[in-house]
ZAMARGU-4260 file (C-alpha; in steps of 0.2 Angstrom, whole numbers, plus 5000, padded with zeros to 4 digits):
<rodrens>
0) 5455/5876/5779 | 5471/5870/5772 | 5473/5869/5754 | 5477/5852/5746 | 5494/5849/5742
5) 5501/5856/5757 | 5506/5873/5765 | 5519/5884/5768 | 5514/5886/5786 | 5521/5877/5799
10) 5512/5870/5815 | 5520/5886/5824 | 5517/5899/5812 | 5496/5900/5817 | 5504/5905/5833
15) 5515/5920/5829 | 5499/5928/5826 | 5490/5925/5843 | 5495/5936/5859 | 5504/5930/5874
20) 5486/5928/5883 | 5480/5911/5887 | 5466/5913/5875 | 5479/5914/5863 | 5489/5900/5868
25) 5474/5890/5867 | 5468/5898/5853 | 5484/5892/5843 | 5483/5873/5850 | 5468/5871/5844
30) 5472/5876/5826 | 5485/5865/5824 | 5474/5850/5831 | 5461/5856/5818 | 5475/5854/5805
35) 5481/5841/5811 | 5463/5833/5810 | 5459/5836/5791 | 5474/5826/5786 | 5476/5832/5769
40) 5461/5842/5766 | 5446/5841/5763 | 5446/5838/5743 | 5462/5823/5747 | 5450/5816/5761
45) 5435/5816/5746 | 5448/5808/5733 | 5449/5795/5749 | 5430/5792/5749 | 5428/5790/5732
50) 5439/5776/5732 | 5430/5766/5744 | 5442/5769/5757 | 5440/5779/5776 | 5453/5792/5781
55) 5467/5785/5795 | 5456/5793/5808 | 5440/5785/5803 | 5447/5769/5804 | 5453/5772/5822
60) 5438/5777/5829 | 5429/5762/5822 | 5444/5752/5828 | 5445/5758/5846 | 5432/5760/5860
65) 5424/5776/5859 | 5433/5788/5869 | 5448/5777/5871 | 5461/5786/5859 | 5476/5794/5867
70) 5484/5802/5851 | 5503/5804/5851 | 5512/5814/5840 | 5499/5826/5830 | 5511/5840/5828
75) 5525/5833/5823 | 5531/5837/5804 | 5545/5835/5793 | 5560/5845/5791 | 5566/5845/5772
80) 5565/5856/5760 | 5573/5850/5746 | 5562/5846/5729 | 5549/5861/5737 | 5545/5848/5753
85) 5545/5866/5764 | 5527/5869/5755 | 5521/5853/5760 | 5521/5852/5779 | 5506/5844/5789
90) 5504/5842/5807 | 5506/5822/5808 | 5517/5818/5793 | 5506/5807/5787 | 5504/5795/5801
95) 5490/5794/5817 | 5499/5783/5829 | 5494/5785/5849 | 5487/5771/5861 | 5469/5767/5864
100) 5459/5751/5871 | 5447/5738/5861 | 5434/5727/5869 | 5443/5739/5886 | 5461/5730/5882
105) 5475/5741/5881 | 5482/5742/5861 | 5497/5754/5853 | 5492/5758/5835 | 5494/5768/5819
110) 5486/5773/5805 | 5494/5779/5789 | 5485/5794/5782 | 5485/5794/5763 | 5478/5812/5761
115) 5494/5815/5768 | 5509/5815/5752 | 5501/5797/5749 | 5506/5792/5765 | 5522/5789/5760
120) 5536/5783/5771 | 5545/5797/5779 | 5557/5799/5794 | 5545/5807/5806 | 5533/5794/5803
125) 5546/5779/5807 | 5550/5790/5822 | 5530/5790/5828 | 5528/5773/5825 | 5544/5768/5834
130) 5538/5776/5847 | 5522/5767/5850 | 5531/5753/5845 | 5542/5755/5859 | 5527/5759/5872
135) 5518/5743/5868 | 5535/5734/5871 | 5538/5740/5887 | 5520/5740/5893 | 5516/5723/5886
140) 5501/5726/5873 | 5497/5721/5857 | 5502/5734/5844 | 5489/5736/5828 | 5497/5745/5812
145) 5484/5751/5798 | 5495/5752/5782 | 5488/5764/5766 | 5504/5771/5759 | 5512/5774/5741
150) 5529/5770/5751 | 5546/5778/5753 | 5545/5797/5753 | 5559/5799/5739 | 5560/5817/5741
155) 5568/5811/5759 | 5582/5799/5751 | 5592/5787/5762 | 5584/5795/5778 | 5567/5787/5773
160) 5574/5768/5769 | 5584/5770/5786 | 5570/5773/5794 | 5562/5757/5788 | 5575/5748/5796
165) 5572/5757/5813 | 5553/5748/5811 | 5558/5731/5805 | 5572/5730/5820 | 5554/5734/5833
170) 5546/5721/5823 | 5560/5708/5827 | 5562/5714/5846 | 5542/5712/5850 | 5539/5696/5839
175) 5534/5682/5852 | 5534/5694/5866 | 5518/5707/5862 | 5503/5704/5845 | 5508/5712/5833
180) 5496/5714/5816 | 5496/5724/5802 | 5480/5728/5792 | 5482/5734/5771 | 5469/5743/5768
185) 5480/5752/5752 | 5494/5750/5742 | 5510/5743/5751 | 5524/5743/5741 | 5544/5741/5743
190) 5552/5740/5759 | 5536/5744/5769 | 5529/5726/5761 | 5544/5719/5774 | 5535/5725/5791
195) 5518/5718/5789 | 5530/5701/5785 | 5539/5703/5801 | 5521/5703/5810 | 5511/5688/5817
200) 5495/5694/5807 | 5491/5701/5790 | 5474/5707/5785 | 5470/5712/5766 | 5456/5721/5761
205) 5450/5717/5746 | 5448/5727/5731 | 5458/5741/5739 | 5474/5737/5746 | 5488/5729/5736
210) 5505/5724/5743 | 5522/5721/5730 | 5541/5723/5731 | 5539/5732/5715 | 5524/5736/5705
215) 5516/5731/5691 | 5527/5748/5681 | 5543/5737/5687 | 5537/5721/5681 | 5532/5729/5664
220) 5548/5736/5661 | 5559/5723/5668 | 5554/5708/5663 | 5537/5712/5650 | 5524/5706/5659
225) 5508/5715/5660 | 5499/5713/5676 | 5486/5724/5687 | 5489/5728/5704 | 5476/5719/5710
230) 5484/5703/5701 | 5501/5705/5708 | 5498/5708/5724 | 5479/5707/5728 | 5473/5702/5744
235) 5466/5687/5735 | 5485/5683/5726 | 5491/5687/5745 | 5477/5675/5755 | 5475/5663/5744
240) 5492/5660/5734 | 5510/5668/5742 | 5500/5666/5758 | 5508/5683/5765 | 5491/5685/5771
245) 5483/5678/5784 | 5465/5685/5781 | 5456/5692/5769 | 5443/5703/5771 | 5428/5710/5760
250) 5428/5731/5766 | 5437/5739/5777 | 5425/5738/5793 | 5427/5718/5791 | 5445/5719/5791
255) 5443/5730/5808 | 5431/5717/5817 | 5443/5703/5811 | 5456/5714/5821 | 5443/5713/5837
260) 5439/5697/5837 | 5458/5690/5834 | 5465/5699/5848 | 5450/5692/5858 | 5456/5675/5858
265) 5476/5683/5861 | 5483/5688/5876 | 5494/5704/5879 | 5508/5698/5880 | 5516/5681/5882
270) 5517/5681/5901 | 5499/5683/5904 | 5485/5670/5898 | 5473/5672/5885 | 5456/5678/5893
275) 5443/5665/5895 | 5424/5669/5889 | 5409/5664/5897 | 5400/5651/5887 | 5383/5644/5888
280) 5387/5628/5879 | 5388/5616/5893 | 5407/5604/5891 | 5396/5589/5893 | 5388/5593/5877
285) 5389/5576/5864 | 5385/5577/5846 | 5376/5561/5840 | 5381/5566/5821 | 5400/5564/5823
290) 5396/5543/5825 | 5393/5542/5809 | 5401/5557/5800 | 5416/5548/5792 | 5410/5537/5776
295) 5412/5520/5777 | 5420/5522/5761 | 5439/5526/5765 | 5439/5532/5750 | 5425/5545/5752
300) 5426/5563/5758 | 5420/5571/5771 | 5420/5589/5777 | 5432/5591/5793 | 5426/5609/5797
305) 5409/5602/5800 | 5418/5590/5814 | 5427/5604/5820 | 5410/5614/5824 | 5402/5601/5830
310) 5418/5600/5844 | 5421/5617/5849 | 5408/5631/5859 | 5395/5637/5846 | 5401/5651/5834
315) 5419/5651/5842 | 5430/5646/5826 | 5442/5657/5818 | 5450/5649/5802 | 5468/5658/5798
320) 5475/5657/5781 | 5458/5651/5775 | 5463/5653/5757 | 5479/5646/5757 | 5482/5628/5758
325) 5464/5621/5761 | 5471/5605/5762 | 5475/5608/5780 | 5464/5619/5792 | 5470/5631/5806
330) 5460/5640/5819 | 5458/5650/5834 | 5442/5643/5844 | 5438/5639/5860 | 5433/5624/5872
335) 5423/5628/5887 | 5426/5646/5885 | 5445/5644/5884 | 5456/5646/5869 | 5462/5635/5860
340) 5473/5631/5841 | 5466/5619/5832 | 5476/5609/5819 | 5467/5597/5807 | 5469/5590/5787
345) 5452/5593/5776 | 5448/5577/5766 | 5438/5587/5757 | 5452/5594/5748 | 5467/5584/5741
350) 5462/5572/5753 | 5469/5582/5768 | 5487/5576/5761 | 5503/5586/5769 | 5511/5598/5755
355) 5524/5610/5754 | 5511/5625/5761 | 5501/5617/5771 | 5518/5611/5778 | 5522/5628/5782
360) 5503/5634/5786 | 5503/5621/5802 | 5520/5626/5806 | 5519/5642/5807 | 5502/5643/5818
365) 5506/5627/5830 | 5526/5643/5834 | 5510/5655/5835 | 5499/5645/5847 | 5515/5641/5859
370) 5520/5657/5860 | 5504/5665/5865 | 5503/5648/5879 | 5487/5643/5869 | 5484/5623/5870
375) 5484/5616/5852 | 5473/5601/5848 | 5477/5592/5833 | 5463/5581/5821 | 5472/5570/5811
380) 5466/5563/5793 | 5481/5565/5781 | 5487/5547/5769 | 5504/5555/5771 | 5516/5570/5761
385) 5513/5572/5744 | 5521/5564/5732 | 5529/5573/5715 | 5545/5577/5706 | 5538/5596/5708
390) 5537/5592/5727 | 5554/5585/5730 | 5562/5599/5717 | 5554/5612/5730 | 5559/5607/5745
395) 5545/5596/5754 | 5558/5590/5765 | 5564/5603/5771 | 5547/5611/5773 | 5538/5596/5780
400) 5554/5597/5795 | 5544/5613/5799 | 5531/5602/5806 | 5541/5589/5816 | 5551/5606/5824
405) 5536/5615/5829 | 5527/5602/5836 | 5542/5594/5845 | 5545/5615/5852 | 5528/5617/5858
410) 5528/5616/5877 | 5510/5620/5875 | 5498/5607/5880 | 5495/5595/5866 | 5481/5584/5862
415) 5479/5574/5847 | 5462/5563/5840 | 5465/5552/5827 | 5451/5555/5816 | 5453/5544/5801
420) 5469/5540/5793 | 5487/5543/5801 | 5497/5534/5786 | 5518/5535/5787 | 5527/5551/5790
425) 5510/5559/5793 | 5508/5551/5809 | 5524/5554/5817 | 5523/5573/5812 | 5505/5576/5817
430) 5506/5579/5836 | 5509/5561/5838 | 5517/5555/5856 | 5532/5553/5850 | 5534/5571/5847
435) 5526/5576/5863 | 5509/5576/5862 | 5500/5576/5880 | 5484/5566/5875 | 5481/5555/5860
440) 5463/5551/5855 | 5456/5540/5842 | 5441/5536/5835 | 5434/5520/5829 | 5438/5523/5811
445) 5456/5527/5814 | 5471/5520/5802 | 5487/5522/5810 | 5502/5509/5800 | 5515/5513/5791
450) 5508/5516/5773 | 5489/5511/5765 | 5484/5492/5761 | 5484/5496/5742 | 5501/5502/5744
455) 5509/5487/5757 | 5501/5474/5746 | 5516/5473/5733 | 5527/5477/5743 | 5524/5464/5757
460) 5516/5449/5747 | 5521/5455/5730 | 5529/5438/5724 | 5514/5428/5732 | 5502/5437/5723
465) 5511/5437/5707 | 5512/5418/5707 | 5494/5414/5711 | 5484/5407/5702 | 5472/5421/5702
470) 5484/5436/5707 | 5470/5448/5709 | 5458/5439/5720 | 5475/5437/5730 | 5480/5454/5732
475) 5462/5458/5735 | 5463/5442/5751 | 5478/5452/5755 | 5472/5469/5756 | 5458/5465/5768
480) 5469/5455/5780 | 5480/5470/5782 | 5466/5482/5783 | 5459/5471/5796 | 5476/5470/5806
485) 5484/5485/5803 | 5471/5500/5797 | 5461/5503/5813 | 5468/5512/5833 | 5466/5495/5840
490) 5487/5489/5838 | 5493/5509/5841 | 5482/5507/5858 | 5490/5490/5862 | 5507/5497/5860
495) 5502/5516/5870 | 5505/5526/5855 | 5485/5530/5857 | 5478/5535/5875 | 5460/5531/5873
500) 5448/5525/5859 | 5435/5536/5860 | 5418/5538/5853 | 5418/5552/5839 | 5402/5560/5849
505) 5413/5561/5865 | 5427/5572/5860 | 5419/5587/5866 | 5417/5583/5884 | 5432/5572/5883
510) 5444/5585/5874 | 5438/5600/5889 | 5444/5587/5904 | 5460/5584/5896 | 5463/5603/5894
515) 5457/5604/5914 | 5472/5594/5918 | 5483/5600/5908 | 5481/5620/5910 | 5495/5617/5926
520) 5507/5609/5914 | 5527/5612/5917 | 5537/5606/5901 | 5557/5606/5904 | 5566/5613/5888
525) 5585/5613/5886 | 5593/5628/5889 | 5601/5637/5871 | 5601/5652/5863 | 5590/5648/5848
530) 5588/5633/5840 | 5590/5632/5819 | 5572/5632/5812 | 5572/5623/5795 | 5566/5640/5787
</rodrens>
């Protein structure tokens, strides 16, 4: 067994002992596989363990159908020898990377091996991973990246930041065209933070993995703030706050079966379709509850999720970015057995009202959805952007605009159901049919007007009010004759900005023909080399 810390041998040297026979031949293969199997050894495989963490080849073999892995690269090993780098050669580098199937699709990955130097950054590991990163591209599968890594090896110099760039150009060349998600199941620090950002997915786990341009020894010494790893870079700080993470997970095996089950609802590529699933809840199913599940209060709450489960087949919903911006909800789900996004506001926080990130939440996944050719359905219950000095300071404009452009680029079928209120800007940005949406639904409780009755009062009747005799009971008169003109679907019908009023237990059934019809759906688009997202 090797010792830990490395060896003086290299893969070859086993074999100068073995004889020209085939025995032999065989005979010094199979060392090197059994190096190249025990990582670091066995006391840096312990060290591992004790952290709560599984070696890169333990992860694999959960991650990937038994029998399924094809490793690539298990011999290779570096080449330096400056700072005493010759005594610390392992078969691998540090990195497991080689092709594989889950739930029998076809996947690329790799695994970084922290038994190995850390698992820091070197060049032979860039060139292994470029290499399944290039096999996936060409082959058209989703490519799954298991990070645990100290970063750059510094012993290498500039060779191992070069080699960063050699990752973060595959990541660019593959984005829209192949998955791509990264899984931080360790620390993730410097340039190799940028790679997981240039991926559709990020999974944290938490309590174990961290991720940081520098760490908290940096930020001590530069600017004197004292903060734990796990309160810089987190994946609670990365989930729920930066949003640089799109799941959070509880262990390692969750963050393994969050990988399953997102791919499930992805296709391979973008020119194939995302696979359909056989469902046992029949389309035609109607949920009496939804009639009455919006208060008659406006000014009430209520839990959108609770709609959206009603809606969709049993079980099927995903929530992305969960923890961040909760004023707005995003999910993978399914309809019928088919995939679908769904986009909605949750009055259950902030009153489902449109800020800066949830701005860029909705954005982001409607690009996602349309790329991968999965229908987005939209529920809308949002009084509008947020107002705020803070706000405007931060850019909501610029990152509300993200909305309007995604939705307005989507060639996806879109479909939208009016839920409760669709005040101002909120409703033109929110999959309405003036930025292309296929279908519009509302529901009996809609409000779609320019701005609330509390709000138009003033500025509508303002004078009037102020000179009667009883100002209040006249803005109170007024209120309720522009709620009862303007705040329900019945005008927006009128004027074909709605489809159909629909009955809140009907959306199911109703939602799942519209997609029927749309799945042959052909969308011109001008022809350009990119347009300028608002970014």
């Amino acid at each position: 067994m090797m010792p830990d810390g490395g060896s003086q041998e290299t893969p070859e040297e086993p074999g100068r002992q073995a004889h020209s026979t085939a025995d032999g031949h065989l005979g010094r293969l199979r060392r090197i596989r059994e190096r190249a199997v025990l990582g670091g050894g066995a006391g840096a495989l312990e060290r591992q363990h004790q952290k709560g963490k599984l070696s890169a080849r333990e992860r694999l073999a959960i991650l990937l159908d038994d029998g399924s892995f094809q490793e690539l690269g298990a011999l290779a090993a570096h080449q330096v020898t400056d700072f005493g780098m010759s005594e610390k050669r392992f078969p691998g580098d540090g990195v497991v990377t080689g092709l594989g199937k889950i739930n029998g699709r076809r996947v690329a990955v790799y695994a970084q091996d922290f038994t190995v130097l850390g698992g820091s950054f070197s060049q032979v590991q860039a060139q292994k991973i470029n290499r399944v990163q290039d096999l996936a591209l060409e082959s058209g599968i989703p490519i799954v990246g298991l990070n645990d890594s100290g970063g750059a090896r510094v012993q290498e110099g500039v060779r191992s930041l070069a080699a960063y760039g050699e990752v973060f150009s595959r990541n660019v060349r593959s984005s829209g065209v192949i998955p791509q998600i990264s899984v931080i199941m360790g620390p993730c620090a410097g340039g190799a933070v940028y790679s997981p950002a240039l991926t559709d997915f990020t999974i944290m786990v938490d309590e174990t993995s961290a991720m940081f341009l520098t760490g908290p020894g940096v930020v001590a010494s530069v600017t004197g703030e004292q903060v734990s790893a796990q309160e810089l870079g987190g994946a609670g700080v990365h989930a729920g706050r930066s949003g640089n993470a799109q799941f959070e997970a509880s262990s390692e095996a969750e963050a393994i079966e969050l990988v399953q089950l997102l791919l499930s609802y992805l296709p391979s590529n973008t020119a194939e379709e995302a696979p359909a699933l056989v469902t046992d809840d029949s389309p035609d199913r109607m949920d009496d509850a939804l009639n009455s599940v919006v208060p008659a209060d406006e000014g009430l709450a209520y839990d959108m999720r609770a709609v959206l489960e009603s809606v969709v087949d049993a079980e099927s919903l995903l929530e992305v970015h969960k923890g961040f911006a909760p004023n707005a909800i995003v999910a993978f789900a399914r309809l019928d057995g088919r995939p679908v996004g769904i986009v909605a506001n949750q009055p259950a926080v902030m009153s489902g009202v449109l800020d800066i990130d949830s701005s860029d939440k909705i954005s982001r996944f409607v690009r996602i959805c349309d790329v991968y050719s999965i229908p987005v359905i939209t529920f809308v219950d949002c009084p509008g952007y947020l107002p705020g000095v803070e706000q405007e300071y931060n850019g909501v404009i610029r990152h509300g605009a993200k909305i309007i452009y995604a939705y307005c680029q989507a060639t996806v079928p879109k479909i939208s159901v009016t839920v409760r209120k669709a005040i101002g800007g909120s409703y033109v940005a929110l999959s309405s049919k003036q930025m292309g949406a296929d279908v519009t639904f509302a529901w009996p409780t809609a409000q779609i007007a320019v701005m609330g009755a509390e709000g138009a009062a003033p500025l509508i009747n303002g004078r009037a009010i102020r000179e009667a005799a009883d100002p209040d009971a006249a803005r109170d008169q007024f209120v309720e004759e522009y709620r009862e003109q303007f705040l329900n679907p019945y005008r927006a019908a009128d004027l074909g900005q709605i489809d159909e009023v629909i009955e809140p237990r009907e959306t199911r059934p109703r939602l799942i023909r519209a997609l029927e019809v749309l799945q042959t759906k052909v969308a011109d688009t001008v022809p350009k080399k990119h347009g300028l997202f608002p970014v």
